[in-house]
DRENGU-222306 format. One record per residue (C-alpha): residue in three letters; residue number from 1; x, y, z. Coordinates in steps of 0.2 Angstrom, whole numbers, plus 5000, padded with zeros to 4 digits. Layout:
residues N
<ALA, NUM, <X, Y, Z>>
...
END
This chain:
residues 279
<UNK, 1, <4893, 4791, 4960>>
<UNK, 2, <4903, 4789, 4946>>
<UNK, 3, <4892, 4802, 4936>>
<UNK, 4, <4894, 4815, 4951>>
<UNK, 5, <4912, 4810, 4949>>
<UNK, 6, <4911, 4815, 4931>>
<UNK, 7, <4903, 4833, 4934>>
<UNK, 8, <4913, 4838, 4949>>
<UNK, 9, <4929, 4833, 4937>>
<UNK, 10, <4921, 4844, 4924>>
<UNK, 11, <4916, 4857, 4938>>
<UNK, 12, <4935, 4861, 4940>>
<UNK, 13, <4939, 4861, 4921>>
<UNK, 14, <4929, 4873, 4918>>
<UNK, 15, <4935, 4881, 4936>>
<UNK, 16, <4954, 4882, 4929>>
<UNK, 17, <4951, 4885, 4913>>
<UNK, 18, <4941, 4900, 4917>>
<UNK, 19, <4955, 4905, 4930>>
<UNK, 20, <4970, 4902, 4916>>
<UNK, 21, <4959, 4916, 4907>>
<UNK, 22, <4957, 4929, 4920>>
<UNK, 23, <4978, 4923, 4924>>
<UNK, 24, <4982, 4928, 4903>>
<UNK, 25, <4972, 4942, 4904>>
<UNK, 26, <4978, 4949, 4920>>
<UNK, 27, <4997, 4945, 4915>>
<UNK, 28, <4996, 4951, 4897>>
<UNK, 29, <4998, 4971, 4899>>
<UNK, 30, <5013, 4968, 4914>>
<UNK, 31, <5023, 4955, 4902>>
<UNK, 32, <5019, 4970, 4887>>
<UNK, 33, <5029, 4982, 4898>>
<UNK, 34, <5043, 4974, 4904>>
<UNK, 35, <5044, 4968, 4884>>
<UNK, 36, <5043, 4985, 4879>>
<UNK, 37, <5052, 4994, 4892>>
<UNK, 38, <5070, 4985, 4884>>
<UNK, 39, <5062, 4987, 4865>>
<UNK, 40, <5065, 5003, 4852>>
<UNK, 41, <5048, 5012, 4848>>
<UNK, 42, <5045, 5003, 4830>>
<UNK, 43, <5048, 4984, 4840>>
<UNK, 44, <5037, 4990, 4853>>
<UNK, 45, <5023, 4990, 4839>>
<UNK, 46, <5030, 4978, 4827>>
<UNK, 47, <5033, 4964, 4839>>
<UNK, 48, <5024, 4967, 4854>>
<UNK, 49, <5026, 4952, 4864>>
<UNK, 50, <5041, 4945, 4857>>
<UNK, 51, <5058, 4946, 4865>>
<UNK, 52, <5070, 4961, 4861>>
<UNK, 53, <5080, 4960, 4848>>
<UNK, 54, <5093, 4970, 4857>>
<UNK, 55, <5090, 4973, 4876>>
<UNK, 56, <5090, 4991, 4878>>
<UNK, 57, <5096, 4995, 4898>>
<UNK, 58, <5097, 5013, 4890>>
<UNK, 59, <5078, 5015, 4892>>
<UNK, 60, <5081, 5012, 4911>>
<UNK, 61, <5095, 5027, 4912>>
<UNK, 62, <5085, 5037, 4903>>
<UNK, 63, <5070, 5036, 4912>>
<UNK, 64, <5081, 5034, 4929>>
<UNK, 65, <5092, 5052, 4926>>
<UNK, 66, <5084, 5059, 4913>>
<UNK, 67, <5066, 5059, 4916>>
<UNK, 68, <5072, 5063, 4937>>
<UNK, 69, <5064, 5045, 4941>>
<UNK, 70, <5076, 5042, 4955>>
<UNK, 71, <5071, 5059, 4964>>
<UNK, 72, <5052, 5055, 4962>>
<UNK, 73, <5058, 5035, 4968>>
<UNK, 74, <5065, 5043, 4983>>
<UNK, 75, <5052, 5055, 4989>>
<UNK, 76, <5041, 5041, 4987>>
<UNK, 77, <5053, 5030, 4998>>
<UNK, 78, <5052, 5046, 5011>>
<UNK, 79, <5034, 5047, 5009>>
<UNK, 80, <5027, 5030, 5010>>
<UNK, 81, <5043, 5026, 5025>>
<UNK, 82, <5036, 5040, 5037>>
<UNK, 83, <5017, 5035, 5033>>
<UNK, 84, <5019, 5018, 5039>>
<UNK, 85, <5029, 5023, 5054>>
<UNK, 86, <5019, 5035, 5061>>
<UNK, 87, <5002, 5026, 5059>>
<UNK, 88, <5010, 5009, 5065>>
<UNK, 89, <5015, 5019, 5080>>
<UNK, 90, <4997, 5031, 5081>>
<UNK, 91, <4987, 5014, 5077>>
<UNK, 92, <4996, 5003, 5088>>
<UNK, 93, <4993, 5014, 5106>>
<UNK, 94, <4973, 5018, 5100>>
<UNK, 95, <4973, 4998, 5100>>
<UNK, 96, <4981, 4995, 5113>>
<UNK, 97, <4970, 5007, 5124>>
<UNK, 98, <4955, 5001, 5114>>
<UNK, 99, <4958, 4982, 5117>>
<UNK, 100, <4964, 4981, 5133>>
<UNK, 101, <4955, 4994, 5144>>
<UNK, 102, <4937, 4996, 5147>>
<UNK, 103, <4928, 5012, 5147>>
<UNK, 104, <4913, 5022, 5144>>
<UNK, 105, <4918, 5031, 5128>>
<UNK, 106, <4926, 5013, 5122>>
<UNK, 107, <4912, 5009, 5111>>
<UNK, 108, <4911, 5026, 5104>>
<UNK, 109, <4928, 5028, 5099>>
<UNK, 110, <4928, 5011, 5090>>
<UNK, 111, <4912, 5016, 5079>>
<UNK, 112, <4922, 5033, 5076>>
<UNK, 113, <4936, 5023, 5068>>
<UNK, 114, <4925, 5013, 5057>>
<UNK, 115, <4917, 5027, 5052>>
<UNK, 116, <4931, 5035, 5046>>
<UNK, 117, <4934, 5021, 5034>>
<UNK, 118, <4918, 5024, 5026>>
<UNK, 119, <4919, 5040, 5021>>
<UNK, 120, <4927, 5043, 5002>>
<UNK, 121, <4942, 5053, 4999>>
<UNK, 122, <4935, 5063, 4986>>
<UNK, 123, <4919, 5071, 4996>>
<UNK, 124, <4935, 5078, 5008>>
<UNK, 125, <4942, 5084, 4994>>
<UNK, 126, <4935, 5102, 4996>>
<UNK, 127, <4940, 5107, 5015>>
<UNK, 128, <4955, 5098, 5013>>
<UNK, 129, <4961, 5110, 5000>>
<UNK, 130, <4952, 5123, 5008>>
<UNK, 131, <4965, 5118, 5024>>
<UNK, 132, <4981, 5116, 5017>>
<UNK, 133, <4979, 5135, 5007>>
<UNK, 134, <4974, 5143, 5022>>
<UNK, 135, <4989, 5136, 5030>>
<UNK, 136, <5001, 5138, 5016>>
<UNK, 137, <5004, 5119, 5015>>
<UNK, 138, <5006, 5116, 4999>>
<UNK, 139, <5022, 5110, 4993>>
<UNK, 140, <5024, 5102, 5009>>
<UNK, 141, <5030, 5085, 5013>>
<UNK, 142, <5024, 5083, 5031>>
<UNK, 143, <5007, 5089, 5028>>
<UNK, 144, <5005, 5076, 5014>>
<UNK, 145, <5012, 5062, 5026>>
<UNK, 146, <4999, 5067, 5039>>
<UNK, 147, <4985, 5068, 5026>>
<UNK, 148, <4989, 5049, 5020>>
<UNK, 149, <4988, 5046, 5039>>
<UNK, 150, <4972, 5051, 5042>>
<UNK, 151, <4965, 5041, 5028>>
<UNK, 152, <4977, 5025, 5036>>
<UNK, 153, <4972, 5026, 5056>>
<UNK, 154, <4955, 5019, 5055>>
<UNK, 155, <4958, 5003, 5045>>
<UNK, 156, <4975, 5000, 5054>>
<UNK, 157, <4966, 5003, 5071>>
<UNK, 158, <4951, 4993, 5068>>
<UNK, 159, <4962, 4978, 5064>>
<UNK, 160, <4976, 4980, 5077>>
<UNK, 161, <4960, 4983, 5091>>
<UNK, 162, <4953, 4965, 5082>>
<UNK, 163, <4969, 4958, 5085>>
<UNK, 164, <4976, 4963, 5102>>
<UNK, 165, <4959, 4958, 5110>>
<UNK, 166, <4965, 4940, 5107>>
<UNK, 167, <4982, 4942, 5115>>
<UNK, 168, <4980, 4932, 5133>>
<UNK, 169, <4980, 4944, 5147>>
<UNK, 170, <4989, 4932, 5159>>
<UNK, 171, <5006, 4938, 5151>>
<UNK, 172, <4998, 4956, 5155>>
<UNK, 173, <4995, 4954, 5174>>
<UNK, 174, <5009, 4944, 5174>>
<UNK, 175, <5020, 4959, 5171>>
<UNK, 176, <5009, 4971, 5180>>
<UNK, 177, <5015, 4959, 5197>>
<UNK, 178, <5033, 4962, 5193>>
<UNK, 179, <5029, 4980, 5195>>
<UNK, 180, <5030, 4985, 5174>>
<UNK, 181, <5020, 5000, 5169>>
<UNK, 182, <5005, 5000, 5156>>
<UNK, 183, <5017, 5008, 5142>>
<UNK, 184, <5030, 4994, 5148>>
<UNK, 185, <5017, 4981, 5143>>
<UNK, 186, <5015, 4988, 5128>>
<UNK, 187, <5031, 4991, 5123>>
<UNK, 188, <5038, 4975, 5127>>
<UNK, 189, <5021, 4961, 5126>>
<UNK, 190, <5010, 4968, 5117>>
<UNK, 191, <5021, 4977, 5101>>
<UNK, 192, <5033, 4960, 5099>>
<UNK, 193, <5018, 4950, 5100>>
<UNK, 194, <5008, 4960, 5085>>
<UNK, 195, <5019, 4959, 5075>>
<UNK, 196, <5010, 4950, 5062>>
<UNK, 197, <4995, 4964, 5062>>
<UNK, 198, <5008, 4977, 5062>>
<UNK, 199, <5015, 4970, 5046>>
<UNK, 200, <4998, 4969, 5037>>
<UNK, 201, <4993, 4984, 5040>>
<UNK, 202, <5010, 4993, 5034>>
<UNK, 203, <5012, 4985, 5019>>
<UNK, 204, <4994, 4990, 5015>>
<UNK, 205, <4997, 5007, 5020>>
<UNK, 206, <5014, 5006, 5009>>
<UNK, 207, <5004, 5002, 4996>>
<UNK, 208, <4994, 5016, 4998>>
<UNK, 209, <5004, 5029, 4998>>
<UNK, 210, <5015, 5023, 4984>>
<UNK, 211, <5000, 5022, 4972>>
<UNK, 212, <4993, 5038, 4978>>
<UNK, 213, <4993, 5052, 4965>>
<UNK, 214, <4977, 5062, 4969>>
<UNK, 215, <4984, 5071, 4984>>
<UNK, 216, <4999, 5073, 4977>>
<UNK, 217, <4992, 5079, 4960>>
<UNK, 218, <4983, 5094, 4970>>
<UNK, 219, <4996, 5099, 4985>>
<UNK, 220, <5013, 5095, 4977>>
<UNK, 221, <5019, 5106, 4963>>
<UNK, 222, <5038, 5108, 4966>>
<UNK, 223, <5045, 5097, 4954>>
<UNK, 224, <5058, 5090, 4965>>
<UNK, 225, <5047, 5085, 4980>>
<UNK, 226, <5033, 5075, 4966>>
<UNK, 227, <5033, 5056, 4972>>
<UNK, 228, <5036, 5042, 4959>>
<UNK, 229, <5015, 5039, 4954>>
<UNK, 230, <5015, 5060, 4950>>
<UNK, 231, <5032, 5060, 4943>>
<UNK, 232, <5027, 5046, 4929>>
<UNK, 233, <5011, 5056, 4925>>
<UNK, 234, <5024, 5070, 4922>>
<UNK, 235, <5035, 5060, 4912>>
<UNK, 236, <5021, 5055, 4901>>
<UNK, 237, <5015, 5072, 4899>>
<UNK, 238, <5033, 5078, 4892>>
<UNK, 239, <5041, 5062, 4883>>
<UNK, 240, <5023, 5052, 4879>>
<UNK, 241, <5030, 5048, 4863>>
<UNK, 242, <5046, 5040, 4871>>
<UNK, 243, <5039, 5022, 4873>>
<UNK, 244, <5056, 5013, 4881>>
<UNK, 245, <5060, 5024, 4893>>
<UNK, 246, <5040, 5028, 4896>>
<UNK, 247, <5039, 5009, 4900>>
<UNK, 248, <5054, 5011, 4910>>
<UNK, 249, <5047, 5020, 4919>>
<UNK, 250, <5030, 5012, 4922>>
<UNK, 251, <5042, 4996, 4928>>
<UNK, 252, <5052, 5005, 4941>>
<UNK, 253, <5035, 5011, 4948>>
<UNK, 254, <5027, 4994, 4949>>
<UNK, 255, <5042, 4984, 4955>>
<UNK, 256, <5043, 4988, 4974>>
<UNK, 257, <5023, 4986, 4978>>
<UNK, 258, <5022, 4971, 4965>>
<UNK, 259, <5039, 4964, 4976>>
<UNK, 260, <5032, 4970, 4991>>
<UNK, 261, <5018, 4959, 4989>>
<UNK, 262, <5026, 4945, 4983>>
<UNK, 263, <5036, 4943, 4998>>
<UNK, 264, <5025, 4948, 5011>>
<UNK, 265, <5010, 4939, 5002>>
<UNK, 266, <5006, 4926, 5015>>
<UNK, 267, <5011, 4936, 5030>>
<UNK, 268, <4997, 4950, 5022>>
<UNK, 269, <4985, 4938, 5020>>
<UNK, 270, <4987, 4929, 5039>>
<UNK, 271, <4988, 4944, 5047>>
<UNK, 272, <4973, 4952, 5038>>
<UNK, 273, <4963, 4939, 5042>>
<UNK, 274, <4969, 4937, 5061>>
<UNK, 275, <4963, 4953, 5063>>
<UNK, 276, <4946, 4954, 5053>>
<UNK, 277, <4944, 4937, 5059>>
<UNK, 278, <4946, 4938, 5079>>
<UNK, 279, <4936, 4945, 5091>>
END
């Protein structure tokens, strides 16, 4: 016993020693960048991980006005806001019909879905172009909202459909006796009641869409409708040698997801799992 002890208590040193690593390595280039982002350019390479002799806010003005991050922030904000709303809504009837209805195309419907999220974005990448200049979409906000759409509905379907399924149908038959309507039911059971689900599977698409820059890289060329992610690549391009405000800049992308996540990590976590989980 007291040998098995011994490895077991070994097992985990190694276990959280190995994890410390991965933790160091992992939080190295993020603590560089926040170092760096109040540092001139020779501190940023004299002293790399030390703190600031003077903290420069500057770098965050600079890369706020003058390198149009806060228009880039916003169109992001406007981007990734209508995203999660309309697939929250498109998501949450197709599992609702999906999860609470029987019918002869239900199967089929549900293995569309998850085929959709097997298929990679970049073999698309061809007709989608094809679609958007033969419609003279380019340039245009709402056709990139529902592009990130259709690339969101299946994985936000699939788990709402998982997670509705579990939600007890007394409360629904129940309200249909007091006379309330299917789209009643949904609005007022089964919406409050997913809540969690609905959560997940917004902050995921959140995410998403704020990290995105491959469609807008190909469809957004106006400089004032660019979102944060294509607006940094830009700001790279032209002030690369500008290190502060460049790292700025990098910081002001990452802060919302990285304190989305933070916030809403257990919530993400739960609900994700609830709805891989059930049914």
């Amino acid at each position: 016993m007291l040998r098995k002890s011994k490895r077991i208590t070994v097992g985990k040193v190694v276990q959280y020693l190995f994890l410390a690593a991965m933790g160091v390595c992992f939080a190295a280039p993020m603590l560089f960048t926040i170092l760096a982002a109040f540092k001139r350019k020779t501190e940023i390479f004299n002293k790399p991980f030390s703190l600031p002799e003077t903290w420069l806010f500057s770098n965050f003005v600079q890369a706020w006005k003058g390198a149009n991050m806060s228009i880039y922030f916003v169109n992001s904000l406007i981007q990734a806001g209508c995203t999660i709303v309309l697939i929250a809504v498109v998501s949450s009837l197709a599992a609702y019909a999906l999860s609470r209805f029987r019918f002869r195309s239900n199967k089929l419907i549900l293995a569309f879905f998850t085929i959709g999220m097997m298929i990679p974005i970049h073999t698309v990448l061809v007709p989608i172009s094809y679609m958007i200049g033969a419609l003279h979409l380019k340039n245009n906000i709402a056709a990139l909202v529902l592009i990130y759409v259709a690339f969101g509905l299946s994985f936000s379907t699939l788990i709402l459909t998982n997670y509705m399924r579990e939600i007890d149908k007394s409360l629904e038959e129940a309200a249909l006796i007091d006379g309330a309507g299917y789209f009643t039911i949904y609005r007022r059971i089964m919406l409050p009641l997913s809540v969690p689900a609905i959560s997940t599977v917004s902050i995921f698409n959140f995410l998403s869409t704020w990290n995105n820059i491959l469609f807008p890289l190909l469809f957004i060329n106006d400089k004032n409708l660019k979102p944060i992610s294509l607006g940094l690549l830009t700001f790279n391009g032209e002030h690369g040698s500008d290190y502060g405000p460049l790292m700025a800049s990098i910081v002001i992308t990452v802060a919302v997801p990285t304190i989305l996540y933070l916030v809403f990590q257990e919530k993400v976590e739960g609900g994700l799992a609830a709805g891989a989980v059930k049914g």
